[in-house]
C-alpha positions as CSV (number, residue, x, y, z in Angstrom):
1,X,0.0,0.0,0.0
2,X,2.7,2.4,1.4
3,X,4.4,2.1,-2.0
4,X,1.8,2.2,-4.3
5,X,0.3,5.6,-2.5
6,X,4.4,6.7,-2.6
7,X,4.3,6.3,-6.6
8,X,0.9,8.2,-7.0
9,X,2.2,11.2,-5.2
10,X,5.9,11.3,-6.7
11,X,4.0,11.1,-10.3
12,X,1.9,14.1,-8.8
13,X,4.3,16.5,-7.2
14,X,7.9,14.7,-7.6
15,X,10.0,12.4,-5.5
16,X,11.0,13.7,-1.7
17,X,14.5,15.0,-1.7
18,X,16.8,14.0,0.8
19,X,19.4,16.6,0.6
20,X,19.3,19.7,2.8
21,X,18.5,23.1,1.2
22,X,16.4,24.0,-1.4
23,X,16.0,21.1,-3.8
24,X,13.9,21.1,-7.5
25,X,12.9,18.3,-9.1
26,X,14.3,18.9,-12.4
27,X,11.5,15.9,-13.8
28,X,8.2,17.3,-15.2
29,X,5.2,16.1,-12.4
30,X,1.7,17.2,-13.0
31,X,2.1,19.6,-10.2
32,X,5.1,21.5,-12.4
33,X,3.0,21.1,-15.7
34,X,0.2,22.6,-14.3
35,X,2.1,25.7,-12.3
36,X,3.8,26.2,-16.0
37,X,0.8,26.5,-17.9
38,X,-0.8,28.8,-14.7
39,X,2.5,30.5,-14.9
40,X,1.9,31.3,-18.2
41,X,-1.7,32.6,-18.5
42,X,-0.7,35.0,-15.8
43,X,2.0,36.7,-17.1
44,X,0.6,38.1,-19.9
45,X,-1.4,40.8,-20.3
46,X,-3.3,39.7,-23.3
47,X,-5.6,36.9,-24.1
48,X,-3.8,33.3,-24.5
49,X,-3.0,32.2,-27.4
50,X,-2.1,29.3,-29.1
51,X,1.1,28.5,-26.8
52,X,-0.3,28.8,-24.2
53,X,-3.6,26.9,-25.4
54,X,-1.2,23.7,-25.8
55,X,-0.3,24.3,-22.0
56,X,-3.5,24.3,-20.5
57,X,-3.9,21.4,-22.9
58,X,-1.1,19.3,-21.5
59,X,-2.0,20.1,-18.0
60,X,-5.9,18.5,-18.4
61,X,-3.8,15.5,-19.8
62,X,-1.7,15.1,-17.2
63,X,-4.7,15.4,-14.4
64,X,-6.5,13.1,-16.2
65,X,-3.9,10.4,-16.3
66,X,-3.4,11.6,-12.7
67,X,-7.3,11.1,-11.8
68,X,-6.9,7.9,-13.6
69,X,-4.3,6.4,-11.4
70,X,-6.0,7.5,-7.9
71,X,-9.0,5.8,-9.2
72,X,-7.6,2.5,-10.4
73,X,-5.6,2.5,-7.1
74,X,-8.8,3.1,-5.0
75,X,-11.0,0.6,-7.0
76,X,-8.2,-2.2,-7.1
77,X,-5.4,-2.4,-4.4
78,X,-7.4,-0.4,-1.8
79,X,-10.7,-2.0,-2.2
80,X,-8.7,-5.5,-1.6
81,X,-6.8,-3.9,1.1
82,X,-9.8,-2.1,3.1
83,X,-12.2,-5.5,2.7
84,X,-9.0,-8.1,4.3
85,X,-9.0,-5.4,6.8
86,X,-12.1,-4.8,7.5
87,X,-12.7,-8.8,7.7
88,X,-9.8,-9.4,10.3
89,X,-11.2,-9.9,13.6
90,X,-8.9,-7.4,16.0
91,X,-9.0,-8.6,19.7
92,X,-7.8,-5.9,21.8
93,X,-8.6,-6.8,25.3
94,X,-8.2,-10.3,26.9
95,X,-10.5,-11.1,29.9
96,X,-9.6,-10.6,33.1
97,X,-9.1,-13.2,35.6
98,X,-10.0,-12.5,39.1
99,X,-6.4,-12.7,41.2
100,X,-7.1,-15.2,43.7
C-alpha cells in the first residue's frame, strides 16, 4: 500500500529529496505542468494564445492520467486492502481473571 500511495504522489508532485537546502525536481510532475501553464496565462497581459492553449492542454492530460491512477488505485489495491481489513477480527482486550 505504502508504495503504491508513494508512486501516485511522486507522479503528482515529484519524488521527496533527501538533501538539505532548497532542492527542484528537475523531472516534469503534473504539479510542475500545471504551475507552467498557470504560470503562463498569468504573465501576460493579453488573451492566451495558441502556446499557451497547448499548456493548459497538457495540464488536463496530465490530471487526467493523474485522476486515472487515484482511481484504479482506490477501485483495485485499496478495495482489496480495506475489505481483508475490515474482515480481520482485531481482539484488543483479553478477559480478566480474578487474582485469587
Amino acid at each position: 500500500m505504502q508504495d503504491s500511495i508513494k508512486s501516485i504522489r511522486e507522479f503528482i508532485s515529484g519524488k521527496v529529496s533527501e538533501k538539505q537546502g532548497i532542492n527542484r525536481d528537475a523531472g516534469l510532475t503534473v504539479l510542475r505542468i500545471y504551475q507552467i501553464a498557470a504560470q503562463y496565462i498569468g504573465s501576460k497581459n493579453v488573451f492566451p494564445g495558441p502556446q499557451e492553449e497547448k499548456l493548459v492542454s497538457n495540464a488536463e492530460t496530465v490530471i487526467t492520467k493523474a485522476m486515472q491512477k487515484i482511481n484504479e488505485f482506490f477501485s483495485g489495491k485499496w478495495a482489496a486492502y480495506r475489505q481483508q481489513v475490515e474482515g480481520t477480527k482485531l481482539n484488543l482486550f483479553k478477559d480478566y481473571k480474578p487474582i485469587e
